[in-house]
Structures are given as structure tokens and as C-alpha cells.
N, C-alpha and C positions, 0 to 999 in steps of 0.2 A: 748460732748460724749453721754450724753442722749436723746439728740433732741431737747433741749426746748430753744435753741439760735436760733430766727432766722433770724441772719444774718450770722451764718456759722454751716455746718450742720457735723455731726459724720464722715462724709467721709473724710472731709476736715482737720479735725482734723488730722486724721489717716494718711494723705498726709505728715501734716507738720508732725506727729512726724515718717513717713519714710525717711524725707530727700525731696519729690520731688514736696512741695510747701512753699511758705511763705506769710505770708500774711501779707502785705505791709501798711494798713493803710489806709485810709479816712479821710474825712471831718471829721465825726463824730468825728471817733476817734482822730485828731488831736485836735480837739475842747476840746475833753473830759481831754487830755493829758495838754494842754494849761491852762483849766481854774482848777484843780486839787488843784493845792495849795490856789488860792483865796478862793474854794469852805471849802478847808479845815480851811485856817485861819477863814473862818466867822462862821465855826459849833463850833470849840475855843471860840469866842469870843462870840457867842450867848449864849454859854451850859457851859459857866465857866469851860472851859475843857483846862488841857497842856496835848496837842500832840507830842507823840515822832515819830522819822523816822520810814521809811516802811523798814522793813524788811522781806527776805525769811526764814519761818518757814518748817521742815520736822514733819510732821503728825506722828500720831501715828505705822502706815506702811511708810517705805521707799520711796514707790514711789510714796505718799499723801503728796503733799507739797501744799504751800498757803503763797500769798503773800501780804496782808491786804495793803489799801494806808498809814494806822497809824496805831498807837498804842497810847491809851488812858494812861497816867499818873495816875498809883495806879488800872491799871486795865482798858481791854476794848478794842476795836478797832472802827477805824471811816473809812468811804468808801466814795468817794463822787461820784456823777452822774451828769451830765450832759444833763438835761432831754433836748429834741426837740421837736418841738413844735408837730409834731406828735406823738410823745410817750406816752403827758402829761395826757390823757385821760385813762392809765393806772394804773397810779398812786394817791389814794385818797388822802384826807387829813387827814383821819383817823388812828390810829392808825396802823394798819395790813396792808395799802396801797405799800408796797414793791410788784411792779412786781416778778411771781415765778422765772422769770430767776435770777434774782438778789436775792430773797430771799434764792436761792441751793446754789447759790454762796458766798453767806456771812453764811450759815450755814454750810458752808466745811468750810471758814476763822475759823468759830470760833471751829470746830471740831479738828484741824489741831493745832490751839494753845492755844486751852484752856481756852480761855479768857471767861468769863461771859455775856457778852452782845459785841452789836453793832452797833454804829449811823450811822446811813446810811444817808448822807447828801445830798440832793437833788437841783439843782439849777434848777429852773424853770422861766427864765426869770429873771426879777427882785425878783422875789418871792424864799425865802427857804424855804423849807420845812424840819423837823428831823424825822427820825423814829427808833424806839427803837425793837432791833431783839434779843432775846433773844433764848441762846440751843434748839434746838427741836428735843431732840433724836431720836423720831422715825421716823422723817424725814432723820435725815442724815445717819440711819441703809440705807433707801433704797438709798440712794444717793451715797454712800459708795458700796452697793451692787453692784450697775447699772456701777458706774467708776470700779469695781473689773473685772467685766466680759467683758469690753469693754475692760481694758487696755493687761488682761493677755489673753485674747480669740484673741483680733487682735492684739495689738500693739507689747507686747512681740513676738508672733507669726509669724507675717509680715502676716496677713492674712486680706485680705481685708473685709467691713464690709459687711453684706447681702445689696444688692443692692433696693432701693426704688426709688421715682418719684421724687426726690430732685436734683436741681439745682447742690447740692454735688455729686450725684451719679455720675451725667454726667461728671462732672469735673472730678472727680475721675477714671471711665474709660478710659476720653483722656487722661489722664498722665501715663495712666498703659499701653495704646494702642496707642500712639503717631500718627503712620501711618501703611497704608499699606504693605504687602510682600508677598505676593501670590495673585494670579488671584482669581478663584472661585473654587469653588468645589461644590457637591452636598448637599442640607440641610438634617439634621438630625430631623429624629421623633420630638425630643425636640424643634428643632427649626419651624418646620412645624406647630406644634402645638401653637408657643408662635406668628408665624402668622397670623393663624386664627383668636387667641386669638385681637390681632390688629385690625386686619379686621372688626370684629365684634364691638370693642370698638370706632372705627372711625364710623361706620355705625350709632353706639347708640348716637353718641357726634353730630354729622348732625343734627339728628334726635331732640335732645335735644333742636341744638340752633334753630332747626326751629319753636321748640315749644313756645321756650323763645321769640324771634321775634315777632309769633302770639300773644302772652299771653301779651305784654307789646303794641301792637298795639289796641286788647281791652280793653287797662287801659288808651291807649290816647285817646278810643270812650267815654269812661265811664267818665274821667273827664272836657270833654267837653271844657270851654273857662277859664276855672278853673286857677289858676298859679300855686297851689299847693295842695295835699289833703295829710292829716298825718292818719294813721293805728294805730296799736296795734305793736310796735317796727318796725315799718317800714315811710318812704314819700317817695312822687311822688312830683319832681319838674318839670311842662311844661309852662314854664313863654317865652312870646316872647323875644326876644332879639334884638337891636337897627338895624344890620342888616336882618331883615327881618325873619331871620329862628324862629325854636321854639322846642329848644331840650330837651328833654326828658331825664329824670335822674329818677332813680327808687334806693332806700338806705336805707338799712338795718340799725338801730338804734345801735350803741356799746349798750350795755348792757339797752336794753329792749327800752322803749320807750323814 
């Protein structure tokens, strides 16, 4: 509902709670679903913890519910994750290491029931990881805020959400607009305008790759017979390859160098 999932975005949300999507599931998520209770009995047995069943809690509002994977014995709640291997670069080893998606997420769990803290159990491979999430009120005032005005502005409403460049929006139009019923007709000011608008931003995006094109073509003159050169958060790999070619990869560093 906020934006900051992204594997499914506000629109799609607002589909399934219209009625006119479901969202069926993945690898991931079957994975996540699968390995859930292993992940849970080993944060148990690591952290000297009995865990009680998941159950659905209703929040402090009606329509604020939260459904934790456990419940910590004498207090507490435990979530586990399922990290893959591209995700894992998100998550430190440090204390505070909870990706924000999951930290809104266990900070509505524990807003919703009350509970004092929350171990967030992490399976990374062979590796666990635990992390300790404690209240952060003035996080979840805005989290709270942001679900207030999503739920009672569209979903109570049946009002679809403002339209953005998201994979969601699209979706969300075909299901609202399935197919055609009428021929043509004449365009309207609005829409003359959000043409031009196009026109111009396809012209800029040419323009754009043509420059991205040049600018990586002088980065193959510049590093000569090189196989790699590394920057200030950034490398350049142009390493030949056993078939003859020799391609060229240019890669932004996750977090700095």
C-alpha cells in the first residue's frame, strides 16, 4: 500500500482487495512457505525461545489487522525470511540489518499486538542470521497514516489509486479496461497534450541511449586491453571471452564501492 514492496505494487493491492486479482504465488514465495517452520524451529532452538502458533490479531483500528508467523512465549513475536541469494546483499549482519520492507512490516505486527519486541529470523543459505526489532513509534504513526489514507481514500471508496510508471499501473488498467467498444473518436485537449508530452519523452530517451552508447564506447577506447578497471562505486568489465567476442559490462557498486 505504500510503495516500498517491490514485488507487488499499491495498484495491485487495490485489485486484490476489489475482487478482480489474486495473486497466486511463486517460487519464492512457495519456498518461503515451505521452509517457514524449519526457519522457525532453529530461531527456538538457537535463542532458547518457546514459540507459540500464528495467529490473526485485529489492531488497535478495525481494519488494522496483522498476522505474525509466532508468538514468542511470555512475550514477543518471531517472523522468518527466506532470504535468496539476490536479496542477501540487503540484509547486514549488524544489528539494524532488517530490509525497510520488512522492517514496516514487523513494525505494524508488533503495533497491531502489542508485543514488546521481534526476531526476525533470517535463513541465508546455510547461514542464520537473528535480528532484534523493537517499537518504533514514530515510524509506525507514519505507516499507520500512509495505510489510513490508502485504505479509506481507494479501497473503502472503490477508487482507483493515482496512476504511476509501475508494472502495477498497467495491470491495473487492463483489468479495469479489459477490451475494446467503440471505433474512434476525436482526441481531447488532455489527451493531445499528454501526446505531445510522449513524443517529446521518446525523443529525449533516443537521444539519451545514443549518448549512453557513445559514452560507454569511449570507456572501451579508454581502457584499452585492460580486463577490468574499478572507480569510486562503480567497474568496468571487458575481459575477452573463449569465443572470440569481448563484451563489455559497465556496474554500479550496491552501496558505494
Amino acid at each position: 500500500m505504500l510503495g516500498l514492496n517491490e514485488w507487488q505494487s499499491p495498484h495491485q493491492v487495490w485489485l486484490s482487495k476489489m475482487g478482480l486479482a489474486t495473486f497466486k504465488g511463486n517460487d519464492a514465495t512457495e519456498a518461503g512457505n515451505d521452509f517457514e517452520a524449519t526457519i522457525l524451529a532453529r530461531c527456538a532452538k538457537h535463542n532458547g525461545l518457546v514459540l507459540l502458533p500464528s495467529r490473526k490479531v485485529v489492531g488497535p483500528e478495525s481494519w488494522l489487522t496483522a498476522t505474525p508467523d509466532a508468538f514468542i512465549a511470555g512475550g514477543g513475536l518471531a517472523e522468518a525470511k527466506m532470504v535468496g541469494f539476490q536479496q542477501m546483499w540487503q540484509w547486514s549482519r549488524g544489528g539494524g540489518g532488517v530490509p525497510y520492507t520488512y522492517l514496516c512490516q514487523v513494525q505494524m505486527q508488533l503495533f497491531c499486538t502489542g508485543e514488546p519486541y521481534c526476531i526476525v529470523a533470517a535463513q541465508m543459505g546455510t547461514e542464520h542470521h537473528y535480528y532484534r526489532v523493537e517499537p518504533d513509534t514514530e515510524l509506525q504513526a507514519l505507516i499507520v497514516d500512509g495505510l489510513r489514507h490508502f485504505w479509506f481514500s481507494y479501497v473503502v471508496h472503490q477508487v482507483p489509486p493515482p496512476i504511476d510508471g509501475s508494472d502495477g499501473a498497467k495491470e491495473m488498467l487492463q483489468k479495469l479496461y479489459p477490451r475494446s467498444a467503440r471505433a474512434m473518436r476525436t482526441a481531447t485537449d488532455t489527451e493531445e497534450a499528454l501526446a505531445a508530452r510522449i513524443t517529446s519523452a521518446e525523443v529525449e530517451l533516443k537521444k539519451q541511449a545514443e549518448d549512453v552508447s557513445c559514452l560507454k564506447n569511449l570507456m572501451r577506447q579508454s581502457v584499452t586491453d585492460w580486463e577490468s578497471i574499478r572507480g569510486d562505486g562503480w567497474k568496468v568489465r571487458y575481459k575477452s571471452s573463449s569465443n572470440g567476442q569481448r563484451p563489455f559490462y559497465f556496474e554500479q557498486s550496491k552501496g558505494g564501492k
